[in-house]
N, CA, C and O of each residue as an XYZ file, in Angstrom:
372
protein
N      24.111    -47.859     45.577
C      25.155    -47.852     44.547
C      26.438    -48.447     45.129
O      26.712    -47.925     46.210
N      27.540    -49.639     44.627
C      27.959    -50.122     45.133
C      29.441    -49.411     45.270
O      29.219    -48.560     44.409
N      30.611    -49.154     45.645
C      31.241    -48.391     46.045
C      32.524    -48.814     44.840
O      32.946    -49.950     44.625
N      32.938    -47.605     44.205
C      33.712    -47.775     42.793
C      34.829    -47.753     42.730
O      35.389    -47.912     41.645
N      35.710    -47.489     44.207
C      37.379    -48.191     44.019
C      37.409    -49.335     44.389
O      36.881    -49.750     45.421
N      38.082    -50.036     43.525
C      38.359    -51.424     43.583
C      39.955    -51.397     44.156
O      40.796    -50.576     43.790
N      40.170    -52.441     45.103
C      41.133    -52.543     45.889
C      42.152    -53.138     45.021
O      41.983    -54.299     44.648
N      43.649    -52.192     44.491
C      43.796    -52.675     43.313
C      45.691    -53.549     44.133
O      46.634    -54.020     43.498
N      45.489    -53.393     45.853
C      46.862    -54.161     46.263
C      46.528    -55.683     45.937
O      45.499    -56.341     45.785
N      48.301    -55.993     45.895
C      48.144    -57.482     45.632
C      48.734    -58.423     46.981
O      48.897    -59.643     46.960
N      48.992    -57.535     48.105
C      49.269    -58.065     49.142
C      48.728    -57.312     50.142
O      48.694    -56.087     50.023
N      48.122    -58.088     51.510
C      47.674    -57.526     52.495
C      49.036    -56.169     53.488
O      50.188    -56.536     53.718
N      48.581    -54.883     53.856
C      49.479    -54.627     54.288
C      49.117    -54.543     55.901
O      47.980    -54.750     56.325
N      50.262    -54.205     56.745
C      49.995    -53.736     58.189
C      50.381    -52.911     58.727
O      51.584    -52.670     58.618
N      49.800    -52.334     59.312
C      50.825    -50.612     60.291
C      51.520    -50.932     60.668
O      51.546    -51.990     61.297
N      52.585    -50.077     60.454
C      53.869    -50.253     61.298
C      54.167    -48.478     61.417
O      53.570    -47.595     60.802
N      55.217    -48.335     62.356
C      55.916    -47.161     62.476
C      57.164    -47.413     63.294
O      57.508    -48.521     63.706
N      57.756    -46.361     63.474
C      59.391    -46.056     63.386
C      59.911    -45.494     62.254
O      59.477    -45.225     61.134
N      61.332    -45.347     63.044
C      62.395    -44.661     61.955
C      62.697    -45.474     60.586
O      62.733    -46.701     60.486
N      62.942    -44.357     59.364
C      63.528    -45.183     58.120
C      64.680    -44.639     57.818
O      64.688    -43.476     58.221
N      65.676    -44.937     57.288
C      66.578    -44.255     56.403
C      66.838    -44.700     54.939
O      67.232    -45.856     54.785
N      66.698    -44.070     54.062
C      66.315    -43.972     52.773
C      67.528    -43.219     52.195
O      67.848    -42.052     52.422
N      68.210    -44.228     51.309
C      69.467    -43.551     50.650
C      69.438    -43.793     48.815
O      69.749    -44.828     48.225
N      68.980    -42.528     48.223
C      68.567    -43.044     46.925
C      69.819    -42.868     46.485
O      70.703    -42.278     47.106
N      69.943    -43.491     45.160
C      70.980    -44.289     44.072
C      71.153    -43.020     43.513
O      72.360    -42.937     43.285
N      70.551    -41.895     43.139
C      70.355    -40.754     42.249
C      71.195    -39.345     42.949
O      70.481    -38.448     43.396
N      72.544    -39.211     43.014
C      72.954    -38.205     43.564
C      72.191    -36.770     43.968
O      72.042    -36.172     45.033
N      71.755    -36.502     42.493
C      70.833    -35.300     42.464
C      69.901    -35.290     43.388
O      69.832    -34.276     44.082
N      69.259    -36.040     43.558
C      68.397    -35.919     44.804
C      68.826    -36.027     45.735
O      68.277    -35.306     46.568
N      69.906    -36.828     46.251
C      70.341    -36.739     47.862
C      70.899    -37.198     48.191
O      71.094    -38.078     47.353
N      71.770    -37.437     49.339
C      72.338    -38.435     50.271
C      71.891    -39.154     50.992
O      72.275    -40.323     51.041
N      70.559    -38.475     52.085
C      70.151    -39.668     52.371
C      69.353    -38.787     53.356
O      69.739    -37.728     53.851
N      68.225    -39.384     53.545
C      66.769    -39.141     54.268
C      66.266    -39.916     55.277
O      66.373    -41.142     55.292
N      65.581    -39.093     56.343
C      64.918    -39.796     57.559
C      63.484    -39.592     57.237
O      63.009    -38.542     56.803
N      62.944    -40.505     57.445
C      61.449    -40.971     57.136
C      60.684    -41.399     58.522
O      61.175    -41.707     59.609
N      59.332    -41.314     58.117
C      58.361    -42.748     59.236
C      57.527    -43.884     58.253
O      56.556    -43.701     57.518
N      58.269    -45.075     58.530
C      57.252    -45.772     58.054
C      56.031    -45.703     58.216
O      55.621    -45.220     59.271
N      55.013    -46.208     57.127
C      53.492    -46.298     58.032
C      52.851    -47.345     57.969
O      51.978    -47.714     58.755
N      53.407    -48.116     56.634
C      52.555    -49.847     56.500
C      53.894    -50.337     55.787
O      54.887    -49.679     55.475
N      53.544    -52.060     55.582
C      54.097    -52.717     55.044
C      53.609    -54.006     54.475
O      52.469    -54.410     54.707
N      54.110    -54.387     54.039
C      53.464    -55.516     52.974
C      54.915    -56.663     52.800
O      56.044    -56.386     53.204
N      54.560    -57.832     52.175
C      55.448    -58.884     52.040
C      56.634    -58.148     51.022
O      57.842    -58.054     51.244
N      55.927    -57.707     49.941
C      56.768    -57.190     49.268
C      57.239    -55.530     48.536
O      57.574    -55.082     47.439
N      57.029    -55.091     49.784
C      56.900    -53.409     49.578
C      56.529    -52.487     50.789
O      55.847    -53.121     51.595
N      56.713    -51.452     51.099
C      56.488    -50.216     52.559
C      55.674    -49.230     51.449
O      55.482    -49.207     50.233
N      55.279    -48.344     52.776
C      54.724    -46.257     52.711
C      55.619    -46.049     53.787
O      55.917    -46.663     54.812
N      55.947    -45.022     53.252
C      56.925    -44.097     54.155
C      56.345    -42.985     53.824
O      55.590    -42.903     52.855
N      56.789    -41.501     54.997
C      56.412    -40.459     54.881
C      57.938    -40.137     54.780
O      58.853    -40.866     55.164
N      58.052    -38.777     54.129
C      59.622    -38.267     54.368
C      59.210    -36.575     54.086
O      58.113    -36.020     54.032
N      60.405    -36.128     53.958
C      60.549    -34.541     53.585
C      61.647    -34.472     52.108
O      62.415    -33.560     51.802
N      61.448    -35.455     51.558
C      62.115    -34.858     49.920
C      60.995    -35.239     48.927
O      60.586    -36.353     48.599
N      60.499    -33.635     48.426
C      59.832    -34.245     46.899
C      60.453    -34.446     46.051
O      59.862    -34.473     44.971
N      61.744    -34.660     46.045
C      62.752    -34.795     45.108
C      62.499    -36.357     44.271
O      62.593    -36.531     43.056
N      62.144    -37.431     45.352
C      61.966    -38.912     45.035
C      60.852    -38.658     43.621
O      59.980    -37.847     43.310
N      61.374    -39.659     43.137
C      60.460    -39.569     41.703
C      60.211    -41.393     41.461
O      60.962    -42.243     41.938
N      59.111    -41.652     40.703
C      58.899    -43.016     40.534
C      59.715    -43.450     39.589
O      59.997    -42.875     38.537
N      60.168    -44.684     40.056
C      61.305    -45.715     39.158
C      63.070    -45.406     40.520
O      63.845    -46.292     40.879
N      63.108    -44.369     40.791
C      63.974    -44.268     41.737
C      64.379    -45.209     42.484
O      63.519    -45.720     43.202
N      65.900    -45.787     42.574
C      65.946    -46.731     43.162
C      66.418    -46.312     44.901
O      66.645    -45.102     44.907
N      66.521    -46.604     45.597
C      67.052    -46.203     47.301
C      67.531    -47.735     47.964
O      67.221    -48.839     47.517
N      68.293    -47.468     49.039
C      68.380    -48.512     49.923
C      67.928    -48.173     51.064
O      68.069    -47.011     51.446
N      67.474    -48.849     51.618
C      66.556    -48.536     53.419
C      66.904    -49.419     54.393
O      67.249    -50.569     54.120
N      66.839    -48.920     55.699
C      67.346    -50.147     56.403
C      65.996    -49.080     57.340
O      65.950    -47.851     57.378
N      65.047    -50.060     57.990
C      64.259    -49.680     59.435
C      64.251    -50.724     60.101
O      65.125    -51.515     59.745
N      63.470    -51.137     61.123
C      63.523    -51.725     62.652
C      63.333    -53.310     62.418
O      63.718    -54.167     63.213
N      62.474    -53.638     60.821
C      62.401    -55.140     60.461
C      62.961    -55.095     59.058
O      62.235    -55.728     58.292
N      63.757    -54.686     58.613
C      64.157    -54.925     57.393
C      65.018    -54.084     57.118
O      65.140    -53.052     57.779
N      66.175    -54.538     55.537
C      67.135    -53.699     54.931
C      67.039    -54.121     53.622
O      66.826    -55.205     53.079
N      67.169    -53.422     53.393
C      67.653    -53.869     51.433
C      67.754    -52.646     50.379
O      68.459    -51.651     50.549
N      66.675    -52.972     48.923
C      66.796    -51.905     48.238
C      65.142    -51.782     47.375
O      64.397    -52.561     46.779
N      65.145    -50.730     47.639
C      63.707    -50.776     46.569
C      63.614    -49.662     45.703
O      64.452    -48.778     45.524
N      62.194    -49.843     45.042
C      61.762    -48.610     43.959
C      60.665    -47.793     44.676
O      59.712    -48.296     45.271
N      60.933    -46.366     44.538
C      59.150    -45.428     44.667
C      58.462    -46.071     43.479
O      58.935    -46.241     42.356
N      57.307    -46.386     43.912
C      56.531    -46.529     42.808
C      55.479    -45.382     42.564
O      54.975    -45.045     41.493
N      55.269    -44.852     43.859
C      54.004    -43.298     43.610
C      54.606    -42.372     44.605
O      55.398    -42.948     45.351
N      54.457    -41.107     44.827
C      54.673    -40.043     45.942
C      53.049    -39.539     45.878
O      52.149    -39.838     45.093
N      53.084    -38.700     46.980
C      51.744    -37.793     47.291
C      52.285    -36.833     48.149
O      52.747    -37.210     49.226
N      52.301    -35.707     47.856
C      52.781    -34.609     48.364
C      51.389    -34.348     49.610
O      50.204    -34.150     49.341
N      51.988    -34.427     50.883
C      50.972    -33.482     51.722
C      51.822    -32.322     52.331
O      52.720    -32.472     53.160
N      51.434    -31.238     51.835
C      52.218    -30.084     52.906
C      53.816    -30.132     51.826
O      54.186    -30.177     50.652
N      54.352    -30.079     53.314
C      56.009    -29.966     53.706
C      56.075    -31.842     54.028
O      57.153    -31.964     54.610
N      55.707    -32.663     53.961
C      55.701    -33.917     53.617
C      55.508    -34.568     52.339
O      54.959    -33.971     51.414
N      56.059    -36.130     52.201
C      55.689    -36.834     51.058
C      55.553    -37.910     51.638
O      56.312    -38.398     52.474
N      54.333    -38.442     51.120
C      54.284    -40.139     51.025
C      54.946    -40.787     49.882
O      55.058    -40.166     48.825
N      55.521    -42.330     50.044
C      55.957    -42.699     49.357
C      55.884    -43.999     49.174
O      56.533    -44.616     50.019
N      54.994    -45.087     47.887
C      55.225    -46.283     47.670
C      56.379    -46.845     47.280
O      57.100    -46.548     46.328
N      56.515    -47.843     48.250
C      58.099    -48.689     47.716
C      58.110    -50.365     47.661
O      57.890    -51.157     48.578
N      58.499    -50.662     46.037
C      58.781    -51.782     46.161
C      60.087    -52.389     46.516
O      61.176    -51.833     46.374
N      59.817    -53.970     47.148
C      61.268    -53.818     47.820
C      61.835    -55.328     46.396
O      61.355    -56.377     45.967
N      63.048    -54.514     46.189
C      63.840    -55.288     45.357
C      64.493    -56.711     45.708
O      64.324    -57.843     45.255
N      65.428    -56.094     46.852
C      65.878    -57.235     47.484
C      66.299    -56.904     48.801
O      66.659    -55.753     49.049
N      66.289    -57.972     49.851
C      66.488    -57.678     51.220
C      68.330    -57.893     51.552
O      69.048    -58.591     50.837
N      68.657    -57.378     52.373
C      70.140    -57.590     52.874
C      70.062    -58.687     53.725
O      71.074    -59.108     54.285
């Protein structure tokens, strides 16, 4: 039986890690958060962090070790006392 998730990225991604800092646009949720990246892509990261506060459409600015700019969560996944987090990146600094 042939295997039924279909790979639905539109860009190859690659591991990465290090520090992030993540400053969303949305007061209510925060000032600003330390993360670990974990992949990246041409046009978008996963980060892990400690706010389930991030919600999809959320906008943030990030600056880590190859890049700065601003993007959107597009999904979270709660593990634990952690969150993963898809981000598209809007525009770079």
């Amino acid at each position: 039986m042939p295997d039924q998730r279909l790979e639905k990225r539109r860009e190859p991604r690659a591991s990465a890690t290090g520090h992030i800092d993540l400053r969303p646009d949305d007061p209510i949720v925060g000032d600003g958060f330390e993360g670990t990246l974990i992949d990246l892509s041409v046009g978008g990261f996963r980060a892990r962090h400690k706010c389930p506060a991030f919600y999809p459409g959320l906008e943030v600015v990030f600056t880590h070790s190859r890049s700065k700019g601003r993007a959107r969560v597009v999904w979270n996944r709660i593990l634990g006392e952690e969150v993963e987090s898809g981000f598209l990146v809007l525009s770079r600094a």
